[in-house]
C-alpha positions as CSV (number, residue, x, y, z in Angstrom):
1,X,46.2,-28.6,44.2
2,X,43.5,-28.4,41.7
3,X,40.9,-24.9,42.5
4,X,37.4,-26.7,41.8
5,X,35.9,-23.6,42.2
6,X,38.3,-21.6,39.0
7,X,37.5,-24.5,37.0
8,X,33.9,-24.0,37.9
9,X,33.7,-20.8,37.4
10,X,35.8,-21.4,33.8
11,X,33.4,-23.7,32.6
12,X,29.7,-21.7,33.5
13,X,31.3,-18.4,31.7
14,X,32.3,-20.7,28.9
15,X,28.9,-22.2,28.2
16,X,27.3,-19.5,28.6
17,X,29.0,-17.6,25.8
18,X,28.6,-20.6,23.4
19,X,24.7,-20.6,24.8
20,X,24.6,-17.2,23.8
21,X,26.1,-17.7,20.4
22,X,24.1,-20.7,19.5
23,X,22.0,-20.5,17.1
24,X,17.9,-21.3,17.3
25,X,16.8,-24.5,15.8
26,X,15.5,-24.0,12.2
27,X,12.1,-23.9,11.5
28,X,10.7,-27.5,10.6
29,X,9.8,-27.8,7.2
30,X,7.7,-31.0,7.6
31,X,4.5,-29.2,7.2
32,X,3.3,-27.2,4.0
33,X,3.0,-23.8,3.8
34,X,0.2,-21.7,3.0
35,X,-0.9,-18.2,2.2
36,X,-2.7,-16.3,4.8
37,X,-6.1,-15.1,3.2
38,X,-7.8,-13.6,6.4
39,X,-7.3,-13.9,10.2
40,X,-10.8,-14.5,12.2
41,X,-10.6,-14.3,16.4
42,X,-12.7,-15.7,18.8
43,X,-13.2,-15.4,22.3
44,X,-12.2,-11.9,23.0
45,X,-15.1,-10.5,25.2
46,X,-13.4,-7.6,26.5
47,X,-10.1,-7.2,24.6
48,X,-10.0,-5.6,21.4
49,X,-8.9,-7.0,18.4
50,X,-5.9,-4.8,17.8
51,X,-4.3,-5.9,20.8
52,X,-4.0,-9.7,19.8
53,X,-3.1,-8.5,15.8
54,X,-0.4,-6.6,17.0
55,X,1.8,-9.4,18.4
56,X,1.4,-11.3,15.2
57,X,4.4,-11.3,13.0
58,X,2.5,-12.4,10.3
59,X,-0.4,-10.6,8.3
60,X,-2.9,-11.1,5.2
61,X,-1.1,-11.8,2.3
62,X,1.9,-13.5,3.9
63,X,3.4,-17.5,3.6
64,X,3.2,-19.4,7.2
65,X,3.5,-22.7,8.4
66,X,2.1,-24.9,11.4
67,X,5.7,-23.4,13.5
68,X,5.0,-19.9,12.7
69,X,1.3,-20.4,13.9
70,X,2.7,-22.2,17.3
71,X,5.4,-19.2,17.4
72,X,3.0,-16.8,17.7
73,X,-0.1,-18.7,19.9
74,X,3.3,-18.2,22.3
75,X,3.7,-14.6,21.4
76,X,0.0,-14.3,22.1
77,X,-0.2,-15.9,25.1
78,X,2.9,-13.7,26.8
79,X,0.5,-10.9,26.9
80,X,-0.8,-12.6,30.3
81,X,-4.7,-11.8,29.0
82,X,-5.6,-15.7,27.8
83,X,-5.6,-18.7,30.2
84,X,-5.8,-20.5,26.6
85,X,-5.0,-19.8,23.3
86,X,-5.2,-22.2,19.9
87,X,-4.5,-21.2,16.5
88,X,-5.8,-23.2,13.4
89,X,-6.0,-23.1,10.1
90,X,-9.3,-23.4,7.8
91,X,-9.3,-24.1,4.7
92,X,-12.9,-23.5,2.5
93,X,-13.5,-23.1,-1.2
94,X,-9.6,-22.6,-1.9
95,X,-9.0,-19.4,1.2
96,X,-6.3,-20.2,4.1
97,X,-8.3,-18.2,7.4
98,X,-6.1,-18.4,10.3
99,X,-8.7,-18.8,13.6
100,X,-7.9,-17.5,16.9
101,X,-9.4,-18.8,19.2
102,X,-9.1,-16.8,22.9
103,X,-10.2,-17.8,26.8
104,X,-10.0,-14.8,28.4
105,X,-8.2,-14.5,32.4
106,X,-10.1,-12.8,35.3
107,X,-8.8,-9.3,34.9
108,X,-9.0,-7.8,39.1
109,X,-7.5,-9.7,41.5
110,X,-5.8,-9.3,44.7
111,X,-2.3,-10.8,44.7
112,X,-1.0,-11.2,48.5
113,X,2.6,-11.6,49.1
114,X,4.8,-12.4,51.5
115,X,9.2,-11.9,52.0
116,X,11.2,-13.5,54.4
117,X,15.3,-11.2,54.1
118,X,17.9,-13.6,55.5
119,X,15.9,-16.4,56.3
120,X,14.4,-14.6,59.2
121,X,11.0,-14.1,60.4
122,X,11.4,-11.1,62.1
123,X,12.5,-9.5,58.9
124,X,9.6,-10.2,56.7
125,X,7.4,-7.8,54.8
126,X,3.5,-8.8,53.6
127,X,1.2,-7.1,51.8
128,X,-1.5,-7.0,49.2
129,X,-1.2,-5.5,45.4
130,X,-4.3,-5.0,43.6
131,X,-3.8,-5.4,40.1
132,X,-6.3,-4.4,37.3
133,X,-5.4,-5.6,34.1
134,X,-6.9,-5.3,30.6
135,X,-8.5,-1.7,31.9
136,X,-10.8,-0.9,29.2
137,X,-9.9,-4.3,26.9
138,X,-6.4,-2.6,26.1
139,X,-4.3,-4.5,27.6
140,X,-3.5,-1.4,30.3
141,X,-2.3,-2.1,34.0
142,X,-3.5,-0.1,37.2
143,X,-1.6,-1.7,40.7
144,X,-2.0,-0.4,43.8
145,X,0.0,-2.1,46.2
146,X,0.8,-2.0,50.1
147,X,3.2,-3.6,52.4
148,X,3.8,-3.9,55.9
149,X,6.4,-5.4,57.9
150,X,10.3,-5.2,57.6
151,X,9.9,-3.0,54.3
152,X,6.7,-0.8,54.5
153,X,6.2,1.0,51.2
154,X,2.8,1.9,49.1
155,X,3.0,2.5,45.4
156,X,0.6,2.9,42.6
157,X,1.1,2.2,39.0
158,X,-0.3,2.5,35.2
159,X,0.6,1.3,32.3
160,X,-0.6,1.5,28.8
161,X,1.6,-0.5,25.8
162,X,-0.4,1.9,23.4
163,X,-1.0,5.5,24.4
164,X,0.0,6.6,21.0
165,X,-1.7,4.6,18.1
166,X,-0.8,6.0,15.2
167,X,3.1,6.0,16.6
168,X,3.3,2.9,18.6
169,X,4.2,4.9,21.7
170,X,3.9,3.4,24.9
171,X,3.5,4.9,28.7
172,X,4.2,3.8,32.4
173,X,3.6,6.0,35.5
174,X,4.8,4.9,39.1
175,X,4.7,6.8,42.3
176,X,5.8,5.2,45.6
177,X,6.4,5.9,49.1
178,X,8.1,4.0,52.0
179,X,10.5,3.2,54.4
180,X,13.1,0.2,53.3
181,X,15.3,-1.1,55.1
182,X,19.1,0.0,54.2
183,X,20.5,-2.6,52.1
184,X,24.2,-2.0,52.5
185,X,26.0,-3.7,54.9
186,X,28.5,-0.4,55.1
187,X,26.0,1.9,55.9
188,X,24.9,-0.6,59.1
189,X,27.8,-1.1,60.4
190,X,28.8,3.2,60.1
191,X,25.2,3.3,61.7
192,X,26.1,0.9,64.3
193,X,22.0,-0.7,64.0
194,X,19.8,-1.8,61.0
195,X,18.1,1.7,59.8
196,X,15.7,2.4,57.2
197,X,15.6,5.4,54.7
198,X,12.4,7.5,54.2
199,X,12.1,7.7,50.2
200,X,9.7,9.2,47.7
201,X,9.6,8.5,44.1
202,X,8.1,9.5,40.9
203,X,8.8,7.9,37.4
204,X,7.5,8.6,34.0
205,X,8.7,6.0,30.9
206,X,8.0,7.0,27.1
207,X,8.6,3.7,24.6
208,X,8.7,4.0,21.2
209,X,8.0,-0.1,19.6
210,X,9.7,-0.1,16.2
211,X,8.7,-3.8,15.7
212,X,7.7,-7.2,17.1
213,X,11.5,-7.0,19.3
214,X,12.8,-3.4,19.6
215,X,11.8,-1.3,21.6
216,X,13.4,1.8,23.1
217,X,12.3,4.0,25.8
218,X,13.2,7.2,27.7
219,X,12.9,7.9,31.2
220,X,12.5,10.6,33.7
221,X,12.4,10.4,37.0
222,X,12.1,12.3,40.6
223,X,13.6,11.4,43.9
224,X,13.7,12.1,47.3
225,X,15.8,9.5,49.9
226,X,16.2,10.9,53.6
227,X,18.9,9.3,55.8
228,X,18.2,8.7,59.5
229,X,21.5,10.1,61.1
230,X,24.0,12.7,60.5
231,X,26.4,9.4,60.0
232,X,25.4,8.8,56.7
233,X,25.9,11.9,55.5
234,X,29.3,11.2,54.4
235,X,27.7,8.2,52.1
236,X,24.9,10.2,50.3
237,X,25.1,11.8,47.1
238,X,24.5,15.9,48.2
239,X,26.5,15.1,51.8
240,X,23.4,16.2,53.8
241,X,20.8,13.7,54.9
242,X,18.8,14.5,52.0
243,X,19.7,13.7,48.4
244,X,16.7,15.2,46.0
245,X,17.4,14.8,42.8
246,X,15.8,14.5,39.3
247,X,17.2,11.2,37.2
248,X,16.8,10.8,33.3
249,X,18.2,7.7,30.6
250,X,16.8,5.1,27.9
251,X,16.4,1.6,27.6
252,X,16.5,-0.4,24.9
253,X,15.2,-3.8,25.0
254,X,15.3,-6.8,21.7
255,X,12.7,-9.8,22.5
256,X,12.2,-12.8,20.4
257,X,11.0,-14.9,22.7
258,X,8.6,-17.1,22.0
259,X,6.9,-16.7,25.5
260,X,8.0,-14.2,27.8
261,X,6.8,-16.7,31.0
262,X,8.9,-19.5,30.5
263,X,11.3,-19.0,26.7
264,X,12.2,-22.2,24.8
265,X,13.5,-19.8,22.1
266,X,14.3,-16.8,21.5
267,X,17.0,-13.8,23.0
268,X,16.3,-11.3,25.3
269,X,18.8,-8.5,25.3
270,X,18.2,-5.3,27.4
271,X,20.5,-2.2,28.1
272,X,19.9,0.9,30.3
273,X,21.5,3.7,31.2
274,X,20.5,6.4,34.3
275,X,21.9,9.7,35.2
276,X,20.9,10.6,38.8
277,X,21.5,14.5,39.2
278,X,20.1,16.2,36.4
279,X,20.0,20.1,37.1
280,X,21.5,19.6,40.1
281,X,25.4,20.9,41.6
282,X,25.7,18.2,44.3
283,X,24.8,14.8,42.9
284,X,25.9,13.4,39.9
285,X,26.6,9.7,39.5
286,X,25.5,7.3,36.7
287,X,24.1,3.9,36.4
288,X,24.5,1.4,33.2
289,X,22.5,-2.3,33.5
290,X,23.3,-5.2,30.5
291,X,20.9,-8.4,30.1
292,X,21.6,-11.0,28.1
293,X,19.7,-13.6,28.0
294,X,19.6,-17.0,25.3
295,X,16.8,-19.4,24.9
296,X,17.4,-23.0,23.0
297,X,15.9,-26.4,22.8
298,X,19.2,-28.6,21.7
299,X,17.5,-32.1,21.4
300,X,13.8,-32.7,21.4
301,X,11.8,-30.8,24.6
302,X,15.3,-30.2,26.2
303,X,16.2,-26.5,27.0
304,X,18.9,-24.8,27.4
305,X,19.3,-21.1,28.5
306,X,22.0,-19.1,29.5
307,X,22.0,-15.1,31.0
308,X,24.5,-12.5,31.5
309,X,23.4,-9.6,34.0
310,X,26.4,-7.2,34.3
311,X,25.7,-3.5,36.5
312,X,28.3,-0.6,36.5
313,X,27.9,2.4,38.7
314,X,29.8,5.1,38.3
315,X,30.5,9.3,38.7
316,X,31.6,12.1,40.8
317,X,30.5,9.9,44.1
318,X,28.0,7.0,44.1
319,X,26.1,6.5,47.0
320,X,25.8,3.1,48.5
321,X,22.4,2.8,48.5
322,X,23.1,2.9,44.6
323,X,25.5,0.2,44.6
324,X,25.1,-2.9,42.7
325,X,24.1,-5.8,44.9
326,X,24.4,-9.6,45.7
327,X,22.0,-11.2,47.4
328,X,18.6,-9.3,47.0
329,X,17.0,-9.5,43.4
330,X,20.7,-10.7,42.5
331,X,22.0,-13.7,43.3
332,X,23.8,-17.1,43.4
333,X,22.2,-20.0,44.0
334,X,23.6,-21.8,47.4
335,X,24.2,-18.5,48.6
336,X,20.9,-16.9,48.6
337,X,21.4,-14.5,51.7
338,X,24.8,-13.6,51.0
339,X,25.2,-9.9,50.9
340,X,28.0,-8.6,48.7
341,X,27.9,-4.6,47.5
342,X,30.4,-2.6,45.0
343,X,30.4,-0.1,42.0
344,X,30.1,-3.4,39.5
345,X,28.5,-6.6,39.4
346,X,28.8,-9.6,37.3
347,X,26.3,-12.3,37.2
348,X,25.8,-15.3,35.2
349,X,23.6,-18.4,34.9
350,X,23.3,-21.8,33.0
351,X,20.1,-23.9,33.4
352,X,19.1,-27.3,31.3
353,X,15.0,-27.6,32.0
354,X,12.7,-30.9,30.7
355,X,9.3,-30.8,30.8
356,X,7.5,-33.4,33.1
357,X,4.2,-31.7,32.3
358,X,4.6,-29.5,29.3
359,X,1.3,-28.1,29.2
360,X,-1.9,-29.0,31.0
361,X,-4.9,-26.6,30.4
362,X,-6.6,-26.9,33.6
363,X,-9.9,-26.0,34.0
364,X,-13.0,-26.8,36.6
365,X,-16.2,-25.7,36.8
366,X,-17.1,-23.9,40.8
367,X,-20.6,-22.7,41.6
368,X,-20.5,-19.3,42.2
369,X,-17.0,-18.7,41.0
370,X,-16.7,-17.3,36.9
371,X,-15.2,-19.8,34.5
372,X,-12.2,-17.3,34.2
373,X,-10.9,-17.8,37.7
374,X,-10.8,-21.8,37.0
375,X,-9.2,-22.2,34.6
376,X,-4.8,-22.0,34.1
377,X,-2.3,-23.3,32.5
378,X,0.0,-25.5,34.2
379,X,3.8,-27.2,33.3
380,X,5.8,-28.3,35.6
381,X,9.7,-28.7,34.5
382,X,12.7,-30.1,36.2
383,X,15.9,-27.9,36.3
384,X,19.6,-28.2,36.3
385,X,21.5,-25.1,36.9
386,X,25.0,-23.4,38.1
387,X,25.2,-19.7,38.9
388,X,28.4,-17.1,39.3
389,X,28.5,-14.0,40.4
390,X,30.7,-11.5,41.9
391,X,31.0,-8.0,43.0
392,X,33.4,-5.3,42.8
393,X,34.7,-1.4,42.6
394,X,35.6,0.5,40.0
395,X,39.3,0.7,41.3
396,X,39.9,-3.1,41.6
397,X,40.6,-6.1,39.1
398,X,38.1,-8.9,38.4
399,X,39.4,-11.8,39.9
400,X,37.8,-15.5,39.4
401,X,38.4,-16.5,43.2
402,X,36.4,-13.3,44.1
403,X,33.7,-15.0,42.2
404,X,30.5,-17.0,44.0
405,X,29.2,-19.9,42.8
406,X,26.4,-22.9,43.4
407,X,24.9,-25.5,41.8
408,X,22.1,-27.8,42.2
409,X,18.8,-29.2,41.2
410,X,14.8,-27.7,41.0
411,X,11.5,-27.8,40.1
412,X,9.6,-24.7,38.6
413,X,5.9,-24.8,38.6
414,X,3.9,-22.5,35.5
415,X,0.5,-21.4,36.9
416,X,-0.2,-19.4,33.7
417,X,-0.4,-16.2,33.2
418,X,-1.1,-15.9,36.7
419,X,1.8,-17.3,38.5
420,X,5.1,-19.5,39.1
421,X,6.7,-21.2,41.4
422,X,10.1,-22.3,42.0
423,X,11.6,-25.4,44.6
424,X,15.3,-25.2,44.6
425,X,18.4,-27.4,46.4
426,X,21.6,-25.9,45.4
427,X,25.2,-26.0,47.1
428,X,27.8,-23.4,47.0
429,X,31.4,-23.4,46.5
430,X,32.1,-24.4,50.0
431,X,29.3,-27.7,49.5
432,X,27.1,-25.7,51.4
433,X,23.1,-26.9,50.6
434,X,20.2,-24.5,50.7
435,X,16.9,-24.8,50.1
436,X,15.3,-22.0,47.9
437,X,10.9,-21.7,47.6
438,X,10.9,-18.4,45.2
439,X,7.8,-17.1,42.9
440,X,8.5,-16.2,39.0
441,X,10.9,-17.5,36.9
442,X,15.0,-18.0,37.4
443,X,15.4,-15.8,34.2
């Protein structure tokens, strides 16, 4: 008897590696080049200038064509400052200036949210985040953001891409507090009820940008997660109800993307590494995270991308609320709400997109409302896809009928740089439909 869902499985790992190993379209060469003799930009009311130069990958002095200029209107526009962005080139008396010409987004704005765990009402968090972006025209971030419900937590955050000028060093603060719900099956069931933790959490992040797509960064960390019951104990880090502990690693991140909202092109490669327990006797367990992500259009406005998400946990004993997860910010499509937990997860994606609307830059004029909070741009692109995943411990074989899988059709909805929107049908292994409404991007 033929196993549909090895062969299945076979064929998404398959594409994806030859997704990932593709390479990008070349550059057209149907339009001249030209020498850049200066670089003029328009619209920027309250960012400054450096902050739009510095995602260039071109300069004075340097050869460029009409794809390089579209290339980087992307780049630009994956700040999420601009709700429009065009690039053109004048040409006077013999000198090539390359204008910029920005629209500029509304800059504070409350984002309300809503999450609905396991397809149930009575387990749904809201909230509000207030976001502050552009602080001071420097493309700096200051949240604030509260949540009620299921999963009650308050946090605030600040970051600042340039902290460092004269070294391209970056900074992120974030300090939170809450009560989430356990996530771990295990841990219910040695509870014998759903139970939350009490946590507090500090986290400092240095980067250091060494061009246009690396990037590395080093972080340090403080945490403090309380346990409910004396029944835990035995499934925390320290033993005791209490695991404080101090956490510190690096990341390192390669973007080529052409825009970070919604890639046509481009890779996006992160790695990072986390040991939880520094200076301390009690806890020490580790925690390594692999993106891979590949960006292609293979025949005229027809995308292809592929990703590869991969999490190992490992150490003297690694507690489950550390575990790598299914079914939370990970998952298989057609089985949203399926909970799977281990050491090690595995995760990969294939999705064909076409544009129906590839770009519309919507824009209406409101009494009382400013222009900036009328104006988005909108695509709206039909997806294929197929997802597998599995997870598993450190002590155990990978095994492809351990894998999940699903399949199915969607439609994703760009609200840029504000927003997206995703409507999904997809079937799992067992021809099991779901339907899936989700904000951001698949990957």
């Amino acid at each position: 008897m033929i196993d549909i869902k090895k062969i299945f499985t076979i064929f998404l790992i398959s594409t994806i590696v030859i997704v990932a190993q593709s390479v990008d379209n070349p550059i057209s060469s149907a339009d001249s080049t030209f020498i850049v003799d200066s670089i003029e930009i328009t619209g920027n009311e309250k960012t400054k200038e450096f902050v739009i130069l510095r995602e260039l990958n071109f300069s004075v002095g340097d050869t460029v064509n009409n794809d390089v200029l579209l290339y980087n209107r992307e780049r630009i526009f994956s700040l999420g400052l601009f709700t429009k962005i065009e690039i053109d080139l004048k040409q006077d008396a013999g000198i090539n200036t390359v204008l910029i010409l920005v629209e500029e987004s509304w800059y504070i704005f409350p984002v309300p949210f809503i999450n609905i765990r396991e397809k149930t009402l009575e387990r749904t968090s809201y909230g509000i985040s207030l976001k502050y972006k552009n602080f001071r025209g420097r493309n700096e971030t200051i949240r604030a953001t509260v949540s009620f419900g299921w999963d009650p937590f308050y946090s605030l955050e600040y970051e600042n891409p340039l902290l460092i000028t004269s070294a391209d060093i970056s900074f992120y603060f974030a300090g939170a507090h809450g009560t989430p719900i356990n996530k771990s099956p295990t841990l219910d069931d040695v509870n014998g009820e759903v139970f939350d933790f009490k946590t507090f959490s500090l986290n400092t992040t240095w980067g250091k940008r060494f061009n246009k797509e690396n990037n590395i960064y080093f972080i340090l960390e403080y945490s403090n997660i309380q346990a409910p019951s004396e029944s835990i104990n035995p499934y925390m880090a320290s033993g005791t109800s209490t695991d404080e502990s101090i956490s510190t690693g690096f990341a390192y991140i390669y973007d080529s993307r052409n825009l970070s909202q919604f890639a046509s092109s481009g890779i996006y490669f992160g790695i990072d590494y986390i040991y939880n327990g520094l200076g301390t006797k009690d806890i020490s367990h580790n925690a390594m995270t692999v993106n891979l992500n590949k960006y292609n259009t293979i025949f005229k406005s027809l995308l292809i991308k592929g990703r590869i998400n991969a999490r190992h946990t490992f150490g003297e004993f690694v507690p489950n609320y550390n575990y790598s997860m299914l079914g939370y910010d990970y998952y298989t499509r057609g089985n949203r709400y399926l909970i799977r937990e281990g050491n090690n997860r595995l995760l990969g994606s294939v999705e064909l997109s076409y544009p129906i609307l590839p770009e519309w830059n919507f824009a209406v004029d409101l009494p009382i409302l400013p222009e900036s909070l009328t104006r988005t741009r909108i695509g709206i692109h039909l997806n294929v896809f197929a997802d597998a995943g599995t997870v598993f411990n450190n002590n155990e074989k990978i095994l492809l009928e351990d894998f999940n899988s699903g399949y199915g059709v969607g439609l994703t909805l760009l609200f840029l740089p504000y927003s997206s929107f995703r409507f999904e049908y997809a079937f799992n292994e067992m021809g099991k439909g779901e339907f899936l409404l989700e904000s951001g991007i698949s990957f």
